[in-house]
C-alpha positions, 0 to 999 in steps of 0.5 A, a space after each residue: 500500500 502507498 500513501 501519496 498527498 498527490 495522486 502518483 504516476 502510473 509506475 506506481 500503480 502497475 508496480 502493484 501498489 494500491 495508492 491510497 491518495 491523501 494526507 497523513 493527517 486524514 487517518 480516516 482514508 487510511 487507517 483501516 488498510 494499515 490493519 494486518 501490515 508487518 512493515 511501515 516506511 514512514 517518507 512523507 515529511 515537507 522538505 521545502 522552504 517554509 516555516 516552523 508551523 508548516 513544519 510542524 504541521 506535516 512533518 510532527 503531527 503528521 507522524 503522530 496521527 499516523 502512529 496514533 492510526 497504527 496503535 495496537 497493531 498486532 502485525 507490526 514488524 518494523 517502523 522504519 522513520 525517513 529522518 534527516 542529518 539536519 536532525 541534528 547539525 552540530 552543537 555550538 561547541 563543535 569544531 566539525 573536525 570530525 564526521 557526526 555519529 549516532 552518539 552526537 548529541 543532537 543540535 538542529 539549526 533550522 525549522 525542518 530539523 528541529 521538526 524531523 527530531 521531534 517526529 523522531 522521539 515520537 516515533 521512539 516514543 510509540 512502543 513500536 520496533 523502530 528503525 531511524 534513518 538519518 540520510 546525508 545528502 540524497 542525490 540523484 536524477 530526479 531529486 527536487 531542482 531546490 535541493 542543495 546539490 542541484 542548486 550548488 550544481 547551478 551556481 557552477 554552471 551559471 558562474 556565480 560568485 559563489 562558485 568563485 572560490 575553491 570551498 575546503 567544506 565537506 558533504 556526506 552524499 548518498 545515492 536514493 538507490 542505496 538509501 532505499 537498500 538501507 531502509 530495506 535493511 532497517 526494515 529486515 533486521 532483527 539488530 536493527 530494531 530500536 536503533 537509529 542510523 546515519 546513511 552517509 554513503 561517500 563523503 566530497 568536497 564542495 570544490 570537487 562539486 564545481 569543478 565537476 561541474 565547471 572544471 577548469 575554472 580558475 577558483 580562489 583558495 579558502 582552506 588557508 582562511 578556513 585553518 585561521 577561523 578554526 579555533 573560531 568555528 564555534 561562533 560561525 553560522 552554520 552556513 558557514 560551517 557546511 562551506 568550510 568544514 565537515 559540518 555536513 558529514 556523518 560516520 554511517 560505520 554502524 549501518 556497515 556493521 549490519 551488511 550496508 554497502 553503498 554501490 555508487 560513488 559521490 561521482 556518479 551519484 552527482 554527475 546525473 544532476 549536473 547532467 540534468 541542471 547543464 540541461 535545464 540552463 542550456 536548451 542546446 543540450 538534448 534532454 533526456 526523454 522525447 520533445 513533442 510538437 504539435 502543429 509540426 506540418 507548417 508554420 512556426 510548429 515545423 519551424 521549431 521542430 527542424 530547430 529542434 532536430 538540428 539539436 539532437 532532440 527526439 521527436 513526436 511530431 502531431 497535426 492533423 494535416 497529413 501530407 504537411 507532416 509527412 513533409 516535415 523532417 522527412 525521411 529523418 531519423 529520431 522523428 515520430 509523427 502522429 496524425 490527429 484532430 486536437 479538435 477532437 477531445 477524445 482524439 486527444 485522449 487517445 493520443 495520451 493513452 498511445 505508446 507514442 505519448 507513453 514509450 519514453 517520459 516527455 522533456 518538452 512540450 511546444 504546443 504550437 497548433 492554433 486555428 483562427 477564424 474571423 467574422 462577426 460572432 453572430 454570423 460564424 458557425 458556432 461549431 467552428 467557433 466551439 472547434 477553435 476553441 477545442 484546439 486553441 485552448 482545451 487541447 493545450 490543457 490535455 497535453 500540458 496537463 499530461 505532459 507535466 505529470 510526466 515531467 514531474 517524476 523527473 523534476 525537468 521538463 519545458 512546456 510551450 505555449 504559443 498564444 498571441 499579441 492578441 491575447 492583450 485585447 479584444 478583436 472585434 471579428 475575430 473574437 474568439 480567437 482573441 479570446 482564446 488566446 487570452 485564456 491560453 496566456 493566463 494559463 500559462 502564467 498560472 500554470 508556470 507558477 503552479 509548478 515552477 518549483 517541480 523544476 517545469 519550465 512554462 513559456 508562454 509566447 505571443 507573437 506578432 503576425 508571421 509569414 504562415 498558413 494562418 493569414 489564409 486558413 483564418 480569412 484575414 488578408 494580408 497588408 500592403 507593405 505588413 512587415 510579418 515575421 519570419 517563424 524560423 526568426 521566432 522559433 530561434 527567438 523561443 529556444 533561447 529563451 528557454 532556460 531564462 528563468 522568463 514566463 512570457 515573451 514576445 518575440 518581435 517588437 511588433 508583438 510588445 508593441 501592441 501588449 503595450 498599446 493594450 496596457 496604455 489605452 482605455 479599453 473602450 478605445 483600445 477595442 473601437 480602434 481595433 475594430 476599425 482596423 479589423 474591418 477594413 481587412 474584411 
């Protein structure tokens, strides 16, 4: 059985699990299941920025409502509690010469620590049989993007000031595979009953951290500076500490004794989130996994996909216009293309489900297919108009939503939406695809926030007029002397934005032109001099 605060990706599903979605502090949704277990691994906790109630809240009275919920429990073989290194920091008095132990008295610095120590008395304290595990510094591909390794990686690459000197501070950093060994272990040992444990795996330096990220860089020695604040290090912070001494490590000796051995060097363990986080700032690098474009037969969408191909992505390529997408890349290896109707909300659906969509996790979505209509509103079709807003709006939300949830196991992934200039005003004649494009906008600054911290990039981007199909699918004729942009142009444009950190971009000064005429002008001109210009392209 597995409890997760939200509803997990398929693997867990088909790995046999029954998932039982809600929260610790819900004993009701999963009490009665926990009858007739004989082992509890207790991972749930908030490691994120917060505060010492939020903490307490998730990560004290979450663990006592669930051993209030496992009280007289016959079955019961083993608790094993997820605790962490920063249970217990070091005492004020500590020089950090020397690698934690279990036997350190415990002196946490922060909210998160102080919260995972009170979580672990009570579990001391339940009368179950109890393992403790205290893990260093958990790596690997998928570790959250705000974790101290990912962060420090970032800091490499970018080539930030902190990067700059050559730290002489030590980690203990363990790969999760041979945490989840360890735990197993704590679960299945009789000589690990009533016990707690460090798992610390191998022990670095953070200089080998940015080397290994940015090697060659020139770097300013600290370990002289850290030898003469030495007899001071009881009065540092402790941030300062971590960069300079052994603060962050531990003697995982006692784990060993039981049979524990980690399988995977520092190095490689790292090396993935490097990996990972050199990808997530440069969007020339391929990311693992597949780049989806929609929209792909022509226009911006096949504009971005041969800019993508030309960097090495892998490609799932989907439109509705056949013979437009066959020629798109053709005869290319690395490139799927699937035909679909994105208007078509069951088409889509099926299209989720399909072991195109499914054989490898998604690393980036640009959701480029849009359909434009004009004409009064009271005298177009309103299945055309129902349609425009299938595709323009509904169906960006079906393979975002999906191609999140696939990126979040990952903690990496990029999701575009193309939207308009339009999206900033209303379009007498062509309303609901102004409309539509506002939607996609504003959903796409909600969704990047929403999940921003996932590591999912969302960019949303609203161009100008371009040299495309749309101008004569939608019926708007072009101007004398219009100066529309070429997508390739575009397309160059959104890939170097990726990685910016950037929720919207335009791509044109034509395109921030009109966002800001939209902004100044009172709406009432604003829509009465749009429509006079639309009406004369009638």
């Amino acid at each position: 059985m597995a409890l997760a605060h939200r509803w997990p990706d398929d693997g867990l599903q088909h790995s046999g699990f029954e998932v039982i979605q809600g929260t610790l502090a819900n004993a009701e949704a999963y009490r009665d299941r926990l009858h007739g277990c004989d082992y509890v691994v207790h991972l749930a906790g908030n490691p994120r920025m917060g505060n010492g109630q939020s903490y307490a809240l998730d990560n004290v009275e979450g663990t006592r409502a669930l051993v209030d919920a496992l009280a007289g429990s016959s079955t019961l073989k083993r608790f094993v509690f997820v605790s962490t290194i920063g249970a217990v920091d070091r005492a004020p008095q500590d020089d950090c010469s020397l690698a934690l132990t279990e036997q350190s008295p415990p002196h946490p610095t922060s909210d998160y620590g102080r919260s995972k120590l009170a979580a672990e008395r009570l579990v001391a304290e339940s009368g179950f049989p109890f393992s403790i595990i205290r893990p260093a510094m958990v790596v690997g591909a998928e570790m959250r993007q705000d974790s101290h390794i990912a962060v420090i990686a970032r800091a490499a690459l970018a080539g930030r000031l902190l990067a700059k000197f050559r730290w002489p501070g030590r980690l203990s950093v363990v790969h999760v595979d041979d945490l989840v060994a360890a735990l197993i272990l704590a679960a299945e040992s009789d000589q690990a009953s009533g016990r707690t444990f460090f798992a610390a795996g191998g022990e670095m330096r953070l200089s080998d951290l940015f080397e290994l990220a940015a090697p060659g860089q020139a770097r300013v020695p600290l370990a002289p500076i850290a030898a003469v604040l030495r007899p001071l290090a009881r009065w540092l912070p402790f941030a300062v500490k971590v960069l300079l001494y052994r603060a962050l490590t531990a003697d995982d000796g006692p784990l060993r004794e039981l049979g524990w051995r980690p399988r995977t060097d520092w190095r490689d363990s790292v090396a993935d989130v490097v990996a990972r986080e050199r990808t997530r700032l440069n969007p020339s690098v391929c990311p693992l996994g597949r780049t989806v474009v929609t929209g792909a037969a022509s226009g911006l969408g096949r504009a971005l996909a041969e800019a993508l191909y030309d960097r090495g992505r892998s490609l799932l390529l989907i439109d509705r216009d056949a013979e437009g997408l066959a020629r798109t890349l053709s005869s290319r290896r690395g490139v799927e293309r699937v035909l679909c109707d994105l208007s078509d909300y069951e088409a889509v659906e099926a299209l989720l489900q399909s072991d195109s969509w499914r054989r490898e996790p998604i690393a980036e979505l640009f959701s480029c297919a849009g359909v434009g209509l004009r004409g009064p509103v009271a005298a177009l079709a309103r299945d055309r108009q129902a349609d425009l807003f299938r595709v323009n709006v509904v169906a960006r939300l079906q393979l975002a939503q999906a191609a999140a949830q696939s990126m979040r196991q990952q903690q990496f992934g990029r999701i575009v939406l193309i939207s308009s200039s339009s999206a900033f005003q209303a379009l007498p004649f062509m309303a609901a695809y102004a409309a539509s494009n506002a939607a996609v906008l504003l959903f796409g600054e909600a969704l990047a926030a929403e999940i921003d911290s996932q590591g999912i990039e969302v960019l949303t981007v609203c161009p100008g007029g371009m040299h495309t199909n749309f101008q004569r699918t939608a019926g708007v004729r072009e101007r004398a002397g219009e100066r529309l942009s070429d997508p390739r142009d575009v397309a160059k444009v959104i890939i170097g934005a990726l990685g910016t950190g950037k929720w919207v971009i335009f791509p044109s000064v034509r395109a921030s032109a009109m966002a800001l005429a939209a902004r100044l002008l009172p709406r009432r001109v604003s829509v009465l001099l749009w429509r006079r210009l639309m009406a004369e392209l009638r």
